[in-house]
C-alpha positions as CSV (number, residue, x, y, z in Angstrom):
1,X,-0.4,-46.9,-17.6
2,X,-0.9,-42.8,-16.3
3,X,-0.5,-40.7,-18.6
4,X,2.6,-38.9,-16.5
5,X,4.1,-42.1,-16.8
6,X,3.9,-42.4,-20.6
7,X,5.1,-39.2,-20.4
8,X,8.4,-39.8,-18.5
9,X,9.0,-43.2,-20.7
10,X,9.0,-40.9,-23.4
11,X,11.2,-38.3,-22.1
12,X,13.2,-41.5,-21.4
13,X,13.2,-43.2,-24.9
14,X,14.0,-39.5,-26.3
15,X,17.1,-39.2,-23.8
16,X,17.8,-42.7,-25.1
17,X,17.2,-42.2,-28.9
18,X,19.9,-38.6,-28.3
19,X,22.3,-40.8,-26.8
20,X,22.5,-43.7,-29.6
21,X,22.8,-40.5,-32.4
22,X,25.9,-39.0,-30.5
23,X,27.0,-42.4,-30.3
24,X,26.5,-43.2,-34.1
25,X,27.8,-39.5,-35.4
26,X,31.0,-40.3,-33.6
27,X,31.5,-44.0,-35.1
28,X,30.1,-43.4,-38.6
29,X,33.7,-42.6,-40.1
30,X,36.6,-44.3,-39.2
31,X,40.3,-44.7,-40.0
32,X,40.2,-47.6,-43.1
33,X,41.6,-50.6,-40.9
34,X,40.5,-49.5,-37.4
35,X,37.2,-51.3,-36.1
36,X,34.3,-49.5,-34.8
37,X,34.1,-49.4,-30.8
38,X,30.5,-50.3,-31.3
39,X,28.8,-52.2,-33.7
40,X,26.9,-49.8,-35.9
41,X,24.2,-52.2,-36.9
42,X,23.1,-53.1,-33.2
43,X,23.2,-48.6,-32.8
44,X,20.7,-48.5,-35.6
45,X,18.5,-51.2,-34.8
46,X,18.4,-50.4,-31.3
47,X,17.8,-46.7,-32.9
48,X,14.7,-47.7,-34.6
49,X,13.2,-49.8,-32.5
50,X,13.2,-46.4,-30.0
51,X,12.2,-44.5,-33.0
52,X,8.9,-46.8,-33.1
53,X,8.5,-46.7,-29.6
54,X,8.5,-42.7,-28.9
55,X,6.0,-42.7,-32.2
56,X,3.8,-45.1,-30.6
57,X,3.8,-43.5,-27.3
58,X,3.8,-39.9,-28.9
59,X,0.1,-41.1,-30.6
60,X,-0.9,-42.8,-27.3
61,X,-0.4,-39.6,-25.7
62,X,-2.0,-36.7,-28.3
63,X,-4.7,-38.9,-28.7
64,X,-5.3,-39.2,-24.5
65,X,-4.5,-35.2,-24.3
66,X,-7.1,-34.6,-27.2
67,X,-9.9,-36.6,-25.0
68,X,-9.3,-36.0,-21.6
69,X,-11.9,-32.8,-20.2
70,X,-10.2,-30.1,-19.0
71,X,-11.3,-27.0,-17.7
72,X,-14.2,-26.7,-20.6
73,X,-12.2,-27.5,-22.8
74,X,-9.4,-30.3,-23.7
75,X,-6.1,-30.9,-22.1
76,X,-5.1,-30.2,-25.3
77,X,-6.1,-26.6,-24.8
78,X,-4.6,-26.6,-21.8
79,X,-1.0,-26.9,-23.2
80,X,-1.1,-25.1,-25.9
81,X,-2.5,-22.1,-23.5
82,X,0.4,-23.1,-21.2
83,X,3.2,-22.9,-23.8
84,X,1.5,-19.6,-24.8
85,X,2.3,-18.3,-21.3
86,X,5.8,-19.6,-21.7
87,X,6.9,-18.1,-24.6
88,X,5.0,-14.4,-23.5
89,X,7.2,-14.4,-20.4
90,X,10.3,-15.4,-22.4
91,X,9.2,-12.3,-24.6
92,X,8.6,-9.8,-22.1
93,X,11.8,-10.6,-20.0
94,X,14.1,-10.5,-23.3
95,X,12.7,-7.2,-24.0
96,X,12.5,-6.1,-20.6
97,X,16.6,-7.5,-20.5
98,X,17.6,-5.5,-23.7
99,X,16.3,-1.9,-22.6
100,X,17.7,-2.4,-19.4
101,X,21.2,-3.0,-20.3
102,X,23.8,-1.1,-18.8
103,X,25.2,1.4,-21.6
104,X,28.5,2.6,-20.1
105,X,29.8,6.1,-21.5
106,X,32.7,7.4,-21.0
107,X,32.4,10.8,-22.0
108,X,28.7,13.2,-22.2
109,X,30.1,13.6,-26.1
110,X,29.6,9.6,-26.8
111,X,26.0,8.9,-28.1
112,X,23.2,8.2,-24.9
113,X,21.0,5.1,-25.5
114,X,17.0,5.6,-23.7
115,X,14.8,2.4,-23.6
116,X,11.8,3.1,-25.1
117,X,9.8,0.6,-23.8
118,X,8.5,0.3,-19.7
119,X,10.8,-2.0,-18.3
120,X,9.4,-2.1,-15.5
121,X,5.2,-3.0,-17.0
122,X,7.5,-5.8,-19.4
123,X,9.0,-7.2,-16.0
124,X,5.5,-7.0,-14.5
125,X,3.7,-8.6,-17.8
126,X,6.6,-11.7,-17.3
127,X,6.2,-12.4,-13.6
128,X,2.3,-12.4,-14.4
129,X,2.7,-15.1,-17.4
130,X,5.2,-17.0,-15.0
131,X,2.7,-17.4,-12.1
132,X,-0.3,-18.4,-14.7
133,X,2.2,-20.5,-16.1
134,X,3.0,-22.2,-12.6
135,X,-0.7,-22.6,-11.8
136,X,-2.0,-24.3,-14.8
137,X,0.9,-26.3,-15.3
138,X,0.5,-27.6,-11.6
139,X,-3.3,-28.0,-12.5
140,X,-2.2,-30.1,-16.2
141,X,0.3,-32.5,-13.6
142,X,-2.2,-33.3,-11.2
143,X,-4.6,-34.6,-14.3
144,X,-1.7,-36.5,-15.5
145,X,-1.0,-38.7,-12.7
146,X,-5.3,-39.4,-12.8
147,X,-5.7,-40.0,-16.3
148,X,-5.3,-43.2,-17.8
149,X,-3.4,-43.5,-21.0
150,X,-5.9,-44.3,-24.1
């Protein structure tokens, strides 16, 4: 198995695992009398035998990631470099958003609010994270539909 398709069967089994919970939460308490409109004891084991797969594949994955080359370093590296990217650009935008909000005043007596940051260097700083971001993250795809899972 690829390691993008390990991947995807655990974005699946996660989806999956979501579903069951919602499912459970909803039937755990009901009206003394009523019956359930699923069986809670199929939910849970179906539950934990997805709970044992997305562990198994989680390991099967972090161990592949921690061993694969990348770059000089590991794919490992590789994503935690690329959710470093991620969350600088969702840093400099939110700043860049909250000094650029519109202040309406409706009089020149009511109290003027000044950014006091560049909005414009934070917006600049953001779209540079973003297109790193794009680029390794395209780079970190086409290894995992080469790489065997381990």
């Amino acid at each position: 198995m690829l390691l993008a398709e390990a991947l995807a069967r655990r974005a699946e089994a996660q989806d999956r695992l979501h579903s069951l919970t919602q499912r459970l939460t909803q039937g755990a308490l009901i009206q003394e009398g009523d019956t359930p409109v699923e069986d809670p004891a199929e939910l849970l084991a179906e539950a934990a035998h997805l709970l044992q797969e997305i562990e198994t594949l989680v390991r099967r994955i972090n161990h592949t990631n921690s061993q694969t080359p990348f770059e000089g370093a590991s794919l490992t590296d590789a994503i935690a470099r690329r959710d470093a990217l991620l969350r600088a650009r969702r840093l400099y935008a939110q700043v860049a958003d909250a000094a650029s909000a519109r202040q309406d005043r409706y009089s020149r007596s009511e109290v003027r609010y000044v950014p006091t940051v560049d909005v414009g260097a934070l917006r600049k700083m953001a779209d540079d994270a973003s297109k790193a971001y794009r680029e390794l993250d395209t780079k970190i795809q086409q290894l995992n539909w080469s790489t065997e899972l381990r």
